[in-house]
N, C-alpha and C positions, 0 to 999 in steps of 0.2 A: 372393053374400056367403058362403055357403057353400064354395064352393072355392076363394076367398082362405085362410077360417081351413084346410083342408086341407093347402094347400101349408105352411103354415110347418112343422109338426112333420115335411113329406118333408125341406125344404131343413135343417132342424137333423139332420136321421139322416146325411144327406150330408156334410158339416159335421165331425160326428164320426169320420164314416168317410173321409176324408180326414189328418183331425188324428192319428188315432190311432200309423199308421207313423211319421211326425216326429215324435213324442216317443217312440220309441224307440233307445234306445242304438244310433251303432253306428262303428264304429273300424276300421282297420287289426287282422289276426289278434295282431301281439305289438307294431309300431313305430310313427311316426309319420310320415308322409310316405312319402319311399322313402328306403334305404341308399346312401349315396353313393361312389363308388371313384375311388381316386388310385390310382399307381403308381410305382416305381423301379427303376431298372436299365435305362432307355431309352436308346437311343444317340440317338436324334432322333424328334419323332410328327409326322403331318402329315405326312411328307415323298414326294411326289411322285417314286417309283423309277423310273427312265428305261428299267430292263430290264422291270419288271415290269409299268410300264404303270400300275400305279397308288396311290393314297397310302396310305400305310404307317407304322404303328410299328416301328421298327427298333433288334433288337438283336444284338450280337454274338456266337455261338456260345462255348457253355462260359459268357456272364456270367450270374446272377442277376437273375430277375423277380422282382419284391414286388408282391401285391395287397393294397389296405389299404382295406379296409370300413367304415366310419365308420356305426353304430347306433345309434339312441336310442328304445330302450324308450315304450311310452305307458305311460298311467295306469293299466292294469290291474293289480292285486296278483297277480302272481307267480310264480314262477322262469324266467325262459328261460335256455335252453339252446343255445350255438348252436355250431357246428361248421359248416367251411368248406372246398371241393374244386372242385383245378381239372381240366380237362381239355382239351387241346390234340388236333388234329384227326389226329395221329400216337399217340397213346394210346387205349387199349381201357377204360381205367378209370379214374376221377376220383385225382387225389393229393390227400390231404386234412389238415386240420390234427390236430396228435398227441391234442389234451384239448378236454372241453364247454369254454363260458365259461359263465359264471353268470350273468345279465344281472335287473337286478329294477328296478321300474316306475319310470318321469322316469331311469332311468341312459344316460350318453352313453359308449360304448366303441370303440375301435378296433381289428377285427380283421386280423390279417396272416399272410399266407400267401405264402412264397418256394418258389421254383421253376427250378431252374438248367436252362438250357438245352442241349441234348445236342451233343454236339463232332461234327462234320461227318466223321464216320467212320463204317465199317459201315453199319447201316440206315438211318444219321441222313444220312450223306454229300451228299445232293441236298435236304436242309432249303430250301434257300439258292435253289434254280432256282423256288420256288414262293410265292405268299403265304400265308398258315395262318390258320387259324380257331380261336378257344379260347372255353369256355364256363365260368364261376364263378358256383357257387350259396353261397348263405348258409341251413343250415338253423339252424331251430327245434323242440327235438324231446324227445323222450324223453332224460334223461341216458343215456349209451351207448346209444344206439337209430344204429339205420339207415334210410339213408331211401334207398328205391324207384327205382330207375332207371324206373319203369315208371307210378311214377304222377307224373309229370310235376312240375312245378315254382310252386307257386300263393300265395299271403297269402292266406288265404279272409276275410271281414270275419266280425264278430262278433257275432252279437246277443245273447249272454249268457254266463254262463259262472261260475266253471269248470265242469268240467273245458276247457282250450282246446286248438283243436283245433291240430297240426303246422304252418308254415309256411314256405313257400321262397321267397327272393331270387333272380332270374338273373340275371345279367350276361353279357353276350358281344361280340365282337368287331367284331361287323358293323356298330358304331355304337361311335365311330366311323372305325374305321380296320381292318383287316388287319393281321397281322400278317408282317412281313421279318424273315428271319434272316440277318444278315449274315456270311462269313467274313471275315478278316484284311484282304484285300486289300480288300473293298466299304468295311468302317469305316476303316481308312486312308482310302481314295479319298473317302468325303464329308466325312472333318474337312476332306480337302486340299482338295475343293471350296470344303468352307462359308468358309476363311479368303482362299483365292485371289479367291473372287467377290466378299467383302465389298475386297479392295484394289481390286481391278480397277473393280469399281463406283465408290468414293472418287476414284479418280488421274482415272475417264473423266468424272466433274462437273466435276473441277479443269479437267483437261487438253484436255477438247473443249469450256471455256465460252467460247474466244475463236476468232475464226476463224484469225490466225495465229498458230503456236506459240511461246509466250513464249520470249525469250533465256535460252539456257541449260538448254532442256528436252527438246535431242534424244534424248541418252543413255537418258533416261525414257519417253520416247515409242517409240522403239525396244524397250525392254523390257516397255515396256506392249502393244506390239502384238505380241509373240512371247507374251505371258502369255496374251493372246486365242487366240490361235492354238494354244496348247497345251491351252486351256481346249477347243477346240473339237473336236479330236483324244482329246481324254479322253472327251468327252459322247457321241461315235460308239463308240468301243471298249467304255465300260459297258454302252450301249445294248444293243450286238451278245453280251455277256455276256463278254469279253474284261476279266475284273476287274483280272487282273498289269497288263497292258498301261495302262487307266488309270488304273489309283493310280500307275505311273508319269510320265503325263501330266497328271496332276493335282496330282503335287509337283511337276515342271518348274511348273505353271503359278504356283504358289505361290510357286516359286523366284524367275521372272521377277517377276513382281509386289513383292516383294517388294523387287527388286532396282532398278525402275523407283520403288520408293517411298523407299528410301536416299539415292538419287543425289540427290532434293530436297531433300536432309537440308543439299547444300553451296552453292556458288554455281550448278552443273550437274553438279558429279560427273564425273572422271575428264575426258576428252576435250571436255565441254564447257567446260571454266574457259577452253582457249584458244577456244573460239568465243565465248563471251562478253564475254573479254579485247580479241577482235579488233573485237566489235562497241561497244563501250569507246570503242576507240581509236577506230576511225572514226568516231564520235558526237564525239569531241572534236576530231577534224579539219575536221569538216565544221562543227561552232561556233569555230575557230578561225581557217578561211577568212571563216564572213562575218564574226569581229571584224575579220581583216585588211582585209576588201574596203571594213568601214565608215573601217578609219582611213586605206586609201587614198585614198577618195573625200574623206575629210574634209582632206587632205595635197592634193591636184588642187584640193579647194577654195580653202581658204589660199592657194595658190601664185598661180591666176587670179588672186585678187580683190590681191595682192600685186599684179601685171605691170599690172591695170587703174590703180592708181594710178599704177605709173611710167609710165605714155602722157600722151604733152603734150597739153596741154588747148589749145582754139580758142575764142578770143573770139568770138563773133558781129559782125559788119562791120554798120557801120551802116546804114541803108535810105539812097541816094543821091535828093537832094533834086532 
C-alpha cells in the first residue's frame, strides 16, 4: 500500500517535466513557414537540353534574371531587416540588393532582386558549353550590417526574446533545375522546336488516324514527312553542339510544317485540287455506270417481257377419247 501512494507524486514530477518544454514559446527566428521564390526572365524551365544531357532552366545571354521572395513576418514585435544577394557559380562574391527593407510583425512583403546575365564574350564566352549553379540568401540582420560568408546560412528558432538573434534564407539551384545559358542560335533553335513539334504533333493525330490517306492530303503529307525529317537533322546537330547548323534545321522544320498545315487550309492545296478533282470525277463515273447498267437492265427487261407477249399462244388439244 505504501508504494502505490509512492508512485503517484514520481508519475506527477514526470508529468511536469514532460509538460513544461510544450508550453514554451517557440517560432521560426523572424517568418512563418519558409520564404517562397518565383522568377522572370526564363526562356523555358524544366527543359530537357539534348547537348547538355540534362533539365535545365534556360535563358538567353545579355537577358535579365528576377528573383522574387515572397516573406511574411510572424508575430514577434519587431523590426526586421532584410537584404538579399545572389551568387552564380562564375562569381567570387554575392550581388546584392542596394537598401534594408523594414519588415514588422503579420507583414507580407515581396523582395526582388534582378540580375543580368553576361554576354558570351571574354571570360563569359563558354557560359553556354556548361549548366551553372547559383545560390540566393535572404538575410535578417542588423540595419546596415553584413553578414558572414563564414558563418553559413541558418533561421535559428526562438525561444525568447528580444534582443533576436540574425537569420538567413537559402535558396539554390540544385532543386530544381540547373541552370543553361543560351546563346542566339540555342533560343532561336527551341522557340523553332517548341512551335514545329506542337504542328507536327497536331497534323501526325490528324493525318495518321486513318490507314489510307484522305483525298486530297498528299501535298500535306509530303510536307509533313520532310517537317519530321528536318526535325530530326536539327535534334542530332544540337545534340552534337552544332547550334547554327540547327536552328537552321529547326526553322526548315517549322517551315515544313507549317506548310503541310496551310495546304489543309483548301480543298488539298496546290497540286492536290487536281488529284481530288480527278478522284471527283471518277467517283461520279463509276456511280454513273451502275445508273446506266441499272437502266439497261431495266430497257432488256421491258423489251423481253414486250416480245414474250408478241409469241402465239397454243391452246392445249384435248385428251383423245
Amino acid at each position: 500500500m505504501n508504494r502505490r501512494l509512492l508512485l503517484v507524486p514520481i508519475f506527477a514530477i514526470l508529468l511536469v517535466g514532460v509538460a513544461v518544454p510544450i508550453s514554451v514559446p517557440r517560432a521560426r527566428g523572424d517568418d512563418t513557414g519558409f520564404p517562397s521564390l518565383t522568377f522572370t526572365g526564363y526562356l523555358t524551365r524544366g527543359y530537357s537540353d539534348p547537348y547538355l544531357s540534362t533539365a535545365v532552366d534556360a535563358i538567353q545571354a545579355g537577358n535579365t534574371l528576377t528573383f522574387n521572395v515572397l516573406f511574411t513576418a510572424n508575430s514577434f514585435v519587431y523590426q526586421r531587416n532584410l537584404t538579399m544577394g545572389v551568387k552564380f557559380d562564375w562569381m567570387t562574391k554575392y550581388q546584392n540588393t542596394t537598401s534594408d527593407i523594414a519588415v514588422f510583425a503579420g507583414q507580407t512583403v515581396t523582395i526582388s532582386l534582378s540580375y543580368t546575365i553576361p554576354a558570351l564574350t571574354g571570360q563569359y564566352a563558354n557560359l553556354n558549353q556548361a549548366a551553372h549553379t547559383w545560390t540566393l540568401e535572404l538575410w535578417d540582420m542588423a540595419q546596415g550590417g553584413t553578414w558572414s560568408a563564414n558563418s553559413g546560412c541558418s533561421d535559428p528558432f526562438v525561444f525568447s526574446g528580444p534582443p533576436f538573434p540574425p537569420s538567413c534564407h537559402s535558396f539554390n539551384s540544385s532543386y530544381p533545375h540547373l541552370l543553361a545559358i543560351y546563346n542566339s542560335a540555342q533560343a532561336s533553335s527551341y522557340s523553332s522546336k517548341l512551335q514545329a513539334s506542337a504542328i507536327i504533333t497536331s497534323l501526325n493525330n490528324v493525318l495518321g488516324s486513318t490507314i489510307q490517306p484522305a483525298p486530297g492530303t498528299s501535298s500535306a503529307l509530303a510536307s509533313l514527312a520532310q517537317a519530321n525529317t528536318q526535325m530530326s537533322l536539327a535534334n542530332n546537330a544540337y545534340a552534337l553542339g552544332d547550334f547554327a547548323t540547327a536552328q537552321t534545321d529547326y526553322q526548315n522544320s517549322f517551315n515544313d510544317a507549317n506548310a503541310a498545315q496551310n495546304s489543309l487550309a483548301t480543298i488539298g492545296g496546290g497540286t492536290d485540287t487536281a488529284t481530288f478533282t480527278s478522284i471527283w470525277l471518277d467517283s461520279v463515273a463509276i456511280l454513273l455506270g451502275g445508273i446506266g447498267a441499272i437502266l439497261v437492265g431495266f430497257a432488256g427487261f421491258n423489251y423481253l417481257r414486250g416480245k414474250t407477249k408478241a409469241l402465239p399462244s397454243f391452246a392445249p388439244s384435248a385428251p383423245k377419247a
